[in-house]
Structure formats: structure tokens, C-alpha cells
C-alpha positions as CSV (number, residue, x, y, z in Angstrom):
1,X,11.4,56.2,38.3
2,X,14.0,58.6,38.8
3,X,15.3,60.2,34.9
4,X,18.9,58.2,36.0
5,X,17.3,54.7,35.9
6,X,14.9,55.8,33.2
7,X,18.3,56.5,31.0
8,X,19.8,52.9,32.3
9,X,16.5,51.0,31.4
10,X,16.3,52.3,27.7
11,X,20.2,51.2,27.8
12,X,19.4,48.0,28.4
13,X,19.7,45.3,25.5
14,X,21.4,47.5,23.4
15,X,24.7,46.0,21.6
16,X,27.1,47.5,19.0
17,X,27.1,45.6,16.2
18,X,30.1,45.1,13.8
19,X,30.0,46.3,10.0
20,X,30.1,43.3,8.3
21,X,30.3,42.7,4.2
22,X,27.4,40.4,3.1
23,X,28.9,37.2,1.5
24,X,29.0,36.8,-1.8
25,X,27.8,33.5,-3.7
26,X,31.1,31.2,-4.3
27,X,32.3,30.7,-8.3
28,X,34.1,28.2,-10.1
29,X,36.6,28.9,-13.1
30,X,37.6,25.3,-14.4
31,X,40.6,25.6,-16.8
32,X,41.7,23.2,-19.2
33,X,44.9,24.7,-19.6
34,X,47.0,23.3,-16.4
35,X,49.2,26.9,-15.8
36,X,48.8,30.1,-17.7
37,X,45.2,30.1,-17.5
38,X,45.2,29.6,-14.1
39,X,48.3,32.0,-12.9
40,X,46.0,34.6,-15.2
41,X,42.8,34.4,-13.4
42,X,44.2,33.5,-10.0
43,X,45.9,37.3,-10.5
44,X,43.0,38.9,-11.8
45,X,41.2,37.6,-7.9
46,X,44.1,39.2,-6.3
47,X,43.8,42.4,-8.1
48,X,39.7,42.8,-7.4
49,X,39.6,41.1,-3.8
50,X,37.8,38.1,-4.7
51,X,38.2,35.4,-2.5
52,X,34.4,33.6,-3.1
53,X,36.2,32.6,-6.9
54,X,37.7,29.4,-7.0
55,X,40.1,28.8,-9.9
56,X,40.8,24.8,-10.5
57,X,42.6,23.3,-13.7
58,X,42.0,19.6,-15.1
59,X,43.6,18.9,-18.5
60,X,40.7,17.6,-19.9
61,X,38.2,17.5,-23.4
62,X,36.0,20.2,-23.5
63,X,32.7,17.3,-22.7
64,X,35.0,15.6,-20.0
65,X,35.7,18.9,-18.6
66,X,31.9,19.9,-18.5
67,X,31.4,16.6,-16.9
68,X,33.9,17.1,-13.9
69,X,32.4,21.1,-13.1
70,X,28.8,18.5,-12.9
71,X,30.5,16.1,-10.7
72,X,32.3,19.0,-8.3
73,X,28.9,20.4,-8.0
74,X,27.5,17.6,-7.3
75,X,30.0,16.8,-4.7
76,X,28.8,19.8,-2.8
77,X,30.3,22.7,-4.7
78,X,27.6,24.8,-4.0
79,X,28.6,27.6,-7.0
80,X,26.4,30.1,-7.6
81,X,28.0,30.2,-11.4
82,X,30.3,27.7,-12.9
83,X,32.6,28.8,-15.8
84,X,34.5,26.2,-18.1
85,X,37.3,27.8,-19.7
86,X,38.8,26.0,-22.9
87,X,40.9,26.3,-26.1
88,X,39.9,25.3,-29.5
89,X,43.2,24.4,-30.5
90,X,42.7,20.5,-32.3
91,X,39.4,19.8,-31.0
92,X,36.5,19.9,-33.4
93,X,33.5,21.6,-33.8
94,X,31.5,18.6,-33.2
95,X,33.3,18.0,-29.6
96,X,33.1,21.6,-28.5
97,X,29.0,21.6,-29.7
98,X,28.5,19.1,-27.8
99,X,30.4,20.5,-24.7
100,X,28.0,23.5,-24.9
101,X,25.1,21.7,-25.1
102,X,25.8,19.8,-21.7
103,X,26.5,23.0,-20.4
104,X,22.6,24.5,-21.6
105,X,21.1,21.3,-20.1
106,X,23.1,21.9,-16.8
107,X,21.8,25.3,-16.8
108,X,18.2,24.5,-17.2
109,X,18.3,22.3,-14.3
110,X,20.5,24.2,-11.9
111,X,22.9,27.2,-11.6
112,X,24.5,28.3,-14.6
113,X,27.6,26.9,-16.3
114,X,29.0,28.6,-19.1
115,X,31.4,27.5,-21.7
116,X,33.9,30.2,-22.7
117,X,36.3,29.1,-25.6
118,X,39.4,31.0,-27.0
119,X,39.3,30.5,-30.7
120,X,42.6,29.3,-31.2
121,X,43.6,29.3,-27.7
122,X,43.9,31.3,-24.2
123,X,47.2,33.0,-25.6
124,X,45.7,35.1,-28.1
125,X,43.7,36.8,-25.4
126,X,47.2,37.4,-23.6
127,X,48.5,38.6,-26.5
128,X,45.7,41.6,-26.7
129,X,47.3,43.0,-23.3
130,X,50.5,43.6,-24.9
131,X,50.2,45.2,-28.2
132,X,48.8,48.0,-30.0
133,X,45.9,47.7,-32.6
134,X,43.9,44.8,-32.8
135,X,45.1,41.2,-32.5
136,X,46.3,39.5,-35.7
137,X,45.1,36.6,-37.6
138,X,48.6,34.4,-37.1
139,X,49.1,30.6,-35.9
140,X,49.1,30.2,-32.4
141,X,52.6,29.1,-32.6
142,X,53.2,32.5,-33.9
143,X,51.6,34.0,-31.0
144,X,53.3,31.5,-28.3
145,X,56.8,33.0,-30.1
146,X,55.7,36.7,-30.0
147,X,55.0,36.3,-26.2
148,X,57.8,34.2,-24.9
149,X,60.8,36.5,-27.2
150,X,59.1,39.5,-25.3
151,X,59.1,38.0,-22.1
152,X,55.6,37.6,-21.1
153,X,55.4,34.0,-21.4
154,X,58.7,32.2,-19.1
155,X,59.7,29.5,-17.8
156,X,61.0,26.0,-19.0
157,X,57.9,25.7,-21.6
158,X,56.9,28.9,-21.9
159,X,54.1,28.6,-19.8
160,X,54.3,30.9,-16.7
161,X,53.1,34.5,-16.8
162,X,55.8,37.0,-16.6
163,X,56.1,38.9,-12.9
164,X,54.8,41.7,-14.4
165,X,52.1,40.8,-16.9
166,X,49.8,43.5,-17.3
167,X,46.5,41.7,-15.6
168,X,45.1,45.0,-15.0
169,X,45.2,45.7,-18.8
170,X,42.3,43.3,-19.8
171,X,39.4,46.2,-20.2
172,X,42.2,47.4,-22.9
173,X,42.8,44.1,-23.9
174,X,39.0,43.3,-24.8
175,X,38.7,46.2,-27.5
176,X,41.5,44.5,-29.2
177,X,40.2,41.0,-30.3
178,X,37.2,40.0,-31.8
179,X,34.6,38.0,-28.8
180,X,31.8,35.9,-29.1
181,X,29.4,34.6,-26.4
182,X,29.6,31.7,-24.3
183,X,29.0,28.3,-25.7
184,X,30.1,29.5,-29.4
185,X,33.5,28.5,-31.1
186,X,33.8,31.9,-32.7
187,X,36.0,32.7,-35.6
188,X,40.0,32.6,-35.4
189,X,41.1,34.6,-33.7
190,X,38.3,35.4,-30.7
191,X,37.2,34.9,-27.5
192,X,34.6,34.8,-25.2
193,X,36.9,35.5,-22.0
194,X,36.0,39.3,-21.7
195,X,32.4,38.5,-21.5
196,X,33.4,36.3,-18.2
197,X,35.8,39.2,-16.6
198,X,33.2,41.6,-16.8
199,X,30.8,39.5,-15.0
200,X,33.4,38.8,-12.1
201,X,34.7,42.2,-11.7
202,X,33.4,44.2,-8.8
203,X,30.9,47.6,-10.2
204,X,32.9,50.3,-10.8
């Protein structure tokens, strides 16, 4: 065989083959709050590049809520993780125990589900992205009123993030409130949302 068709034969059966980015394993955030929480986490995928998270929102109990992340996996969700993301506000320690225990059986039987409560609510973990010093012990009406007179909560209730909300703060934002781990109520104020950022946030 001359060297010429000795070259063509070790050619042959050879293809390029495109770089590719191994998938990664899909996630659910469930929110019980309907649009801040949402608009807040649904930014925080756009500003790490990560499609495999799905945020959904049901306006439900903290139990009920546990129940439907159950029933979506069921339904062929397929999550690799599940995290339910709720607010104290007026529920009571009983309810949210009981929440966090569905969530410990879940996870003994399958893939994990977390429960991640803001003690009193999702807006004083907002409020740690805009202020120096630690986040203060006020009502969460006082809060709500600090964030909409400065513009970070708009719209017709107050609800929707401002434009230009500082997402990208939230590594700041976690050395300035007290946090607790998933399933726990915590004391007021806290929160267990930092925990859950740092696990979906790409390695540095």
C-alpha cells in the first residue's frame, strides 16, 4: 500500500466532533409570593445563565405549597432539587413545622426538597441589597415603606422590582441579615434564602 492510501485509510471514520456543555440536572424554585419573588429569582437566572432552573409561583400555605412541588414531581418534573420558597408573615409555627416535615419525608424518599422561609417575609431579604449595616428589626410594613419611598419596590401595589434592583448585590446582601437553614422558621428578621443562592450559583 502506497504511504498516499496508507494516509487515506487511517482517515477514514474520523469525525470532528462539536464542544458541547454537559447538561445540567433541571431545578424548581416554587414561590408563594405571586411577583417579587419571582421577578427576583427569574433575574438572578438571567444574570448566571441558568436555564435548567425553573421558577413557578402558587399563592399557597406553606403544607399546600409542599404538596403541589410533590404533585409537579410527580407529574413528571424530573428535578434534580426542589426548593419551596415562603414567608412567615401570619402563618404559625405549627403550619410551617409541619410544612418542613413533608419536605424531610419527601427527601428521604426521593430528590431533595427544601423549605426556605424568610422570617418575616421575602422583603427583608430585598431590603439587605440596599442599605448599609445590617438589616433592622422593624415591621414588615416598615420595610414594604422603606422600599417602595426609595424606589425599589413599583408598581400599582408595590410589588414589582425596580429596573435596576441590584440582583447582583445578594453576596453583599447575605452578610447583612441574620440566616438560618432550610426547614427552620428562624428569628425576626432572617432568612434562609442565601443558603439557596449559593447552591444555584455557578463556582467561581
Amino acid at each position: 500500500m502506497s504511504a498516499r492510501n496508507d494516509r487515506r485509510g487511517r482517515g477514514k471514520g474520523r469525525r470532528k466532533t462539536r464542544g458541547h456543555r454537559p447538561q445540567r440536572e433541571k431545578i424548581l424554585v416554587l414561590c408563594q409570593g405571586t411577583k417579587t419573588e419571582p421577578e427576583y429569582f427569574n433575574r438572578f437566572k438571567q444574570l448566571y445563565g441558568l436555564p435548567h432552573i425553573k421558577v413557578q409561583k402558587e399563592h399557597l400555605d406553606p403544607a399546600n405549597l409542599v404538596d403541589k412541588a410533590i404533585t409537579l414531581q410527580k407529574r413528571g418534573g424530573n428535578f434534580a432539587h426542589i426548593y419551596v420558597v415562603v414567608d412567615v408573615d401570619d402563618t404559625s409555627p405549627t403550619d410551617l413545622q409541619r410544612a418542613a416535615a413533608q419536605c424531610r419525608r419527601q427527601t428521604a424518599s426521593g430528590p431533595p426538597l427544601d423549605l426556605v422561609v424568610s422570617n418575616e417575609n421575602f422583603d427583608y431579604w430585598l431590603y439587605a441589597h440596599v442599605i448599609d449595616g445590617r438589616v433592622p428589626a422593624i415591621t414588615r410594613k416598615q420595610i414594604q415603606k422603606k422600599l417602595s419611598d426609595d424606589c425599589h419596590l413599583t408598581g400599582p401595589n408595590g410589588k414589582s422590582l425596580s429596573p435596576d434592583f441590584p440582583v447582583k448585590s445578594w453576596t453583599e446582601a447575605a452578610g447583612r441579615v441574620p440566616q438560618h437553614g432550610f426547614g427552620e422558621n428562624g428569628a425576626n428578621p432572617s432568612t434562609a434564602v442565601p443558603e439557596m443562592l449559593k447552591r444555584l450559583a455557578p463556582p467561581l
